[in-house]
C-alpha positions in Angstrom: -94.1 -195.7 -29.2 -90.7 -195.8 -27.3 -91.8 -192.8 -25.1 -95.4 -194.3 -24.4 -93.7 -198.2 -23.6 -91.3 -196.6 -21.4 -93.9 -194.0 -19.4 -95.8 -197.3 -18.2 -93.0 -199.8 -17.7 -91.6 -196.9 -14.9 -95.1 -196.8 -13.4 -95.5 -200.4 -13.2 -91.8 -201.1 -12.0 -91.8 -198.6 -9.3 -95.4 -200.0 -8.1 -94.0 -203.6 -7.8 -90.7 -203.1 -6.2 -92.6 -200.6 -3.6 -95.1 -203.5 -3.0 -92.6 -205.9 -2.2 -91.1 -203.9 0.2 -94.6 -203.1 2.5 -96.7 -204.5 5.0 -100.6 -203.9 4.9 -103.0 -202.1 7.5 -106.5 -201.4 7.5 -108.8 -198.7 9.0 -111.2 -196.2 8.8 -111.6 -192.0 8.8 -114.2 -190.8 10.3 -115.9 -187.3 10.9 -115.2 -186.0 14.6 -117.9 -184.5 15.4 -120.8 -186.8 13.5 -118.8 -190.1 14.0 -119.5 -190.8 10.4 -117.2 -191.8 7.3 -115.2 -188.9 5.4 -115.4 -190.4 2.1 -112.6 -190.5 0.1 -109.8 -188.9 2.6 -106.2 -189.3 1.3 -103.8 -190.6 4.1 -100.0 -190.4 2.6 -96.4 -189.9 4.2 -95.3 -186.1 3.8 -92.5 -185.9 1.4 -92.4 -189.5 0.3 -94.6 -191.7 -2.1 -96.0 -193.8 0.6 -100.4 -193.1 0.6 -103.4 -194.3 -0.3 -107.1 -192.9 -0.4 -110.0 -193.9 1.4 -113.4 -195.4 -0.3 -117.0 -194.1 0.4 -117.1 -195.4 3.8 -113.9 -193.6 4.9 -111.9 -197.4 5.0 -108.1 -197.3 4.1 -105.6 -200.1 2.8 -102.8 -198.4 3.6 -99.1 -199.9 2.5 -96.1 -198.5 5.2 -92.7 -200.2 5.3 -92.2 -202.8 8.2 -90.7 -200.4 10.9 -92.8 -197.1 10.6 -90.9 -193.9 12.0 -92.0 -191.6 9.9 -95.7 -188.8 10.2 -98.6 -190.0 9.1 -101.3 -186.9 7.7 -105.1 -187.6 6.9 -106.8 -185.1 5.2 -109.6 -184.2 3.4 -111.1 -181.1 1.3 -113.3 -179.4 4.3 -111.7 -180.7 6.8 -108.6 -180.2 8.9 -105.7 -182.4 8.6 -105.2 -184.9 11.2 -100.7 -185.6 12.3 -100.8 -189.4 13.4 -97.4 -189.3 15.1 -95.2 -192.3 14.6 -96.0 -193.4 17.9 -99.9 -193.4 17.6 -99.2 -196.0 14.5 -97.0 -198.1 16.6 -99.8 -198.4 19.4 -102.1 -199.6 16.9 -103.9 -196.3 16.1 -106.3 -197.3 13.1 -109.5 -195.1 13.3 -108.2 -191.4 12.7 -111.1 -188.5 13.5 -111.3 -185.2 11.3 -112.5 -182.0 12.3 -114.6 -180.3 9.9 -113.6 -176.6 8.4 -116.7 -174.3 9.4 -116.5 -172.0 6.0 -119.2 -169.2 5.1 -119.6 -169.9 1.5 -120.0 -166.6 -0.7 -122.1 -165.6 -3.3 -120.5 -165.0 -6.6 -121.5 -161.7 -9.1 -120.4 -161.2 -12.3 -122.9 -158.6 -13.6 -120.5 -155.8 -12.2 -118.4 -156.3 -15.3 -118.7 -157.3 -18.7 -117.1 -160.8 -19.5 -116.3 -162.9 -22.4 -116.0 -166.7 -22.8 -112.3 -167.9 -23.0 -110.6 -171.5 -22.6 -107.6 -172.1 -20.2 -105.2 -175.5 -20.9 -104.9 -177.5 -23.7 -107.8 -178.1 -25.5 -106.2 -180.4 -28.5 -107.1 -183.9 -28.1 -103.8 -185.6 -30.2 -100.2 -185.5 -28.8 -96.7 -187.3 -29.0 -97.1 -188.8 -25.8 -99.8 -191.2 -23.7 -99.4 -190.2 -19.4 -100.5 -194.0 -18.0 -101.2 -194.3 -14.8 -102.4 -198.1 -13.7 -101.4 -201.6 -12.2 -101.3 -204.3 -15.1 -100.8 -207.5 -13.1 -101.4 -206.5 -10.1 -105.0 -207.7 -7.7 -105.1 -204.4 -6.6 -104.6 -200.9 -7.3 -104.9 -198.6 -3.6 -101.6 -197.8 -2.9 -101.6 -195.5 -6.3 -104.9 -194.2 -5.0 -103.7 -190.4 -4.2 -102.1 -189.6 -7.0 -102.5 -186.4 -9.1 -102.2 -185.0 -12.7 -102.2 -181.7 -13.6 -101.7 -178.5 -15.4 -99.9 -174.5 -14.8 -102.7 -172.2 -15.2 -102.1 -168.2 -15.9 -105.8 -166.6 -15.8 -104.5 -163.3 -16.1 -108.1 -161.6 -14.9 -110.4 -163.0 -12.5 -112.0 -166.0 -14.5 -115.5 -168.2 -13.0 -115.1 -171.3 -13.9 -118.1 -173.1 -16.4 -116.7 -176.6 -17.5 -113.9 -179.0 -16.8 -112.9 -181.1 -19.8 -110.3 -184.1 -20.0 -109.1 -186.3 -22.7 -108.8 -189.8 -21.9 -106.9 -191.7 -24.8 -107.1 -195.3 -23.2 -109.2 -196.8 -20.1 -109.6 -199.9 -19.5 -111.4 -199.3 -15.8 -115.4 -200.2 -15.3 -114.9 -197.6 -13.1 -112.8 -194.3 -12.1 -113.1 -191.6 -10.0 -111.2 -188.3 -9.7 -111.2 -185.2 -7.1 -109.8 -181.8 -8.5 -107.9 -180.2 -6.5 -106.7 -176.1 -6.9 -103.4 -174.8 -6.1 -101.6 -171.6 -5.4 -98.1 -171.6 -7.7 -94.8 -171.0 -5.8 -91.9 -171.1 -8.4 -93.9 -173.4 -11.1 -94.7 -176.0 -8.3 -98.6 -176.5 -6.5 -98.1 -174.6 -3.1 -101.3 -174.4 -1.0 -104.4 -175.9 -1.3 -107.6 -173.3 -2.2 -110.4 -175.9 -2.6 -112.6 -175.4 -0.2 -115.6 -177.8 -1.8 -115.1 -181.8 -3.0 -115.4 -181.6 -6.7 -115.9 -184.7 -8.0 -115.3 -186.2 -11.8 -117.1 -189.9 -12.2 -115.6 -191.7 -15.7 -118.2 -194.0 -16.7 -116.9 -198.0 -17.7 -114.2 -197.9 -20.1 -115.1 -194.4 -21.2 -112.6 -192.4 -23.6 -112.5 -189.4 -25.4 -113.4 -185.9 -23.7 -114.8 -186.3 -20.1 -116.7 -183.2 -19.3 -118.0 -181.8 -15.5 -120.1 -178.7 -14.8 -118.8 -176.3 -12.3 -121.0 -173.8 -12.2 -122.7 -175.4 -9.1 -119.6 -174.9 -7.2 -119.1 -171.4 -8.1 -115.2 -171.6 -8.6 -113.3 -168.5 -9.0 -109.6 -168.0 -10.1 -108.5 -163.8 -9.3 -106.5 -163.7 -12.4 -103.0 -165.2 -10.3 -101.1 -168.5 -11.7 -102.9 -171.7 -10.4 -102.3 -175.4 -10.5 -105.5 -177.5 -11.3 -105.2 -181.4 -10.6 -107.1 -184.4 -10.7 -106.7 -187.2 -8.1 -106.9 -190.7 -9.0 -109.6 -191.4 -6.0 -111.1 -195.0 -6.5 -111.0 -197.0 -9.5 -112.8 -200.9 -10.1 -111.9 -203.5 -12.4 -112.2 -207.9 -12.1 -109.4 -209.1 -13.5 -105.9 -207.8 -12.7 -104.9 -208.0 -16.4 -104.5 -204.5 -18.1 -105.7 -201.9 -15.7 -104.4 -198.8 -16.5 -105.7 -195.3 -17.9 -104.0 -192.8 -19.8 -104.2 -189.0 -20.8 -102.3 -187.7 -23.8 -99.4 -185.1 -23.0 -97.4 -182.7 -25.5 -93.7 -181.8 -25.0 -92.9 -178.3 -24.6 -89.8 -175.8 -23.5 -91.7 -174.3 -20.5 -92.9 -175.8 -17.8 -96.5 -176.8 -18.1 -97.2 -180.3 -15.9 -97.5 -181.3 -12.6 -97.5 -184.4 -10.9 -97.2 -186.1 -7.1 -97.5 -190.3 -6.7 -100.1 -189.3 -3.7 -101.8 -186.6 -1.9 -98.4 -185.8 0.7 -95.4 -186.7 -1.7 -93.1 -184.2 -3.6 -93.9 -182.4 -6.7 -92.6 -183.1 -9.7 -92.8 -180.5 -12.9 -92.6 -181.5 -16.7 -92.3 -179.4 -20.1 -95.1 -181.0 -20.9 -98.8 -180.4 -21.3 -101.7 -182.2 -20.5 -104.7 -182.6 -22.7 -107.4 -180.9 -19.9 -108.8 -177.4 -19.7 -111.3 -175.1 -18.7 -114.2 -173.4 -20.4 -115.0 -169.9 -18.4 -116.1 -166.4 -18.3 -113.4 -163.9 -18.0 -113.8 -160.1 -17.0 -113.0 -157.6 -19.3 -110.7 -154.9 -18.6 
C-alpha cells in the first residue's frame, strides 16, 4: 500500500508544481502537403518533461515556462519531425506543418519456415505494485498527454506479431486512448523509433482487466533483436476533475525490465520492474 500511495502522490506532486510554474498556448498541426490535421501529434521539449499531444483535429494545449529558449519538436508516426526554433515560438508561430514519410509498405511471408506460437512480456495479471498515471484534482489532464509505459523485449528469432494485451488494474476514465510505439534498445534504454504505422489501443469507459488489440492488420515484425514496446497516453476524457487516474500493475525484479518518459521528447528512465503487457506471436523455428 505504501509503494502504490507513494507512486501517485509523486505523479500528482510533480504535475502541480509544473503547472504552477507555466503559461498556456494553443494551436494546431497540420499535414503539409493536404493542409489537414495530423491527429494526435506529440509536441514536447527534447530532454525535458515539457509536451503535450494533439487531439483528432491536430489542436495542441501546450504548457512552456514564461520565457521560452529552448527547441520545440512536433512529430508524428509517418511523418517527419518538424524543429520550431526558439525564435519561431517567440514570433508567435502556432500552426506547425508536417511532411509526410512516403514508405513502400512490404508484404510479410511466413510460410518459408515453420513457426510456433509463443508469448513475449508479462502475462500475469497480480503484482506488488499499481504504476498510476492521472491528475486527481486537476480540470485538466494535456500536459501528461505524451507520456509512455513500457516494457524490454528479447525476441531472440524473428517474431510477427498477433495480439497486444494490457492489464489495467484501476481506470477511472470514460475514455483513454493509447499509441504504441517500437523501439530499437541501446544499453537497456528505447533508442530509435521503428514504427512506421499509428497503432492505436481505444480503452472503453472505465474498462479494467486485460485490454486486447489485433495486429495482424499491421503486419508487425520484430528480427529476433532486443526491442522496447510502449504505449502512449494520447487523449483521455472524464467530467469531473475528481479521481482521474489509471493504473497498470508492475512486479519488482533484479534486471532491468521497464521503461518510462513523462512525454514523447523527455529522457528515459529504466526500472527493475515489469509491466503487466505482452504479446501473443508466431515465432520461426530454427
Amino acid at each position: 500500500m505504501v509503494d502504490k500511495l507513494c507512486l501517485f502522490l509523486l505523479v500528482s506532486l510533480a504535475s502541480f508544481t509544473s503547472q504552477a510554474q507555466m503559461v498556456t498556448a494553443t494551436g494546431q498541426v497540420l499535414n503539409a502537403q493536404t493542409k489537414e490535421p495530423v491527429p494526435f501529434a506529440i509536441l514536447g521539449v527534447p530532454g525535458k518533461a515539457i509536451g503535450t499531444a494533439a487531439d483528432e483535429q491536430g489542436r495542441y494545449v501546450l504548457r512552456l515556462p514564461p520565457d521560452v529558449h529552448d527547441t520545440l519538436l512536433v512529430s508524428c508516426v509517418g511523418f517527419m519531425p518538424y524543429v520550431v526554433a526558439p525564435t519561431q515560438w517567440q514570433a508567435g508561430q502556432r500552426v506547425f506543418q508536417l511532411q509526410p514519410l512516403h514508405q513502400v509498405l512490404e508484404g510479410v511471408t511466413i510460410q518459408s519456415r515453420k513457426v510456433q506460437p509463443a508469448k513475449l512480456g508479462r502475462t500475469a495479471e497480480k503484482a506488488d505494485v499499481r504504476w498510476m498515471a492521472g491528475s486527481s484534482g486537476k480540470t485538466t489532464v494535456d500536459d501528461e498527454w505524451g507520456w509512455e509505459l513500457g516494457t524490454l523485449l528479447t525476441p531472440g528469432r524473428r517474431s510477427y506479431l498477433e495480439e497486444l494485451y494490457v492489464y489495467f488494474t484501476d481506470n477511472k476514465y470514460e475514455r483513454l486512448r493509447f499509441r504504441l510505439n517500437l523501439y530499437t534498445v541501446r544499453g537497456n534504454h528505447p533508442d530509435q523509433l521503428i514504427s512506421t504505422q499509428d497503432v492505436q489501443l481505444l480503452c472503453p469507459p472505465s474498462r479494467t482487466g486485460w485490454l486486447k488489440l489485433d495486429l495482424r492488420p499491421y503486419h508487425l515484425v520484430l528480427n529476433g533483436q532486443p526491442v522496447a514496446a510502449t504505449l502512449q497516453w494520447l487523449q483521455s476524457e472524464k467530467q469531473a476533475p475528481e479521481n482521474k487516474y489509471f493504473s497498470i500493475p508492475v512486479v519488482r525484479q533484479k534486471q532491468p525490465g521497464m521503461v518510462e518518459r513523462e512525454n514523447g521528447q523527455a529522457v528515459w528512465t529504466v526500472h527493475n520492474l515489469l509491466p503487466s503487457f505482452y504479446f501473443t506471436v508466431l515465432t520461426e523455428e530454427k
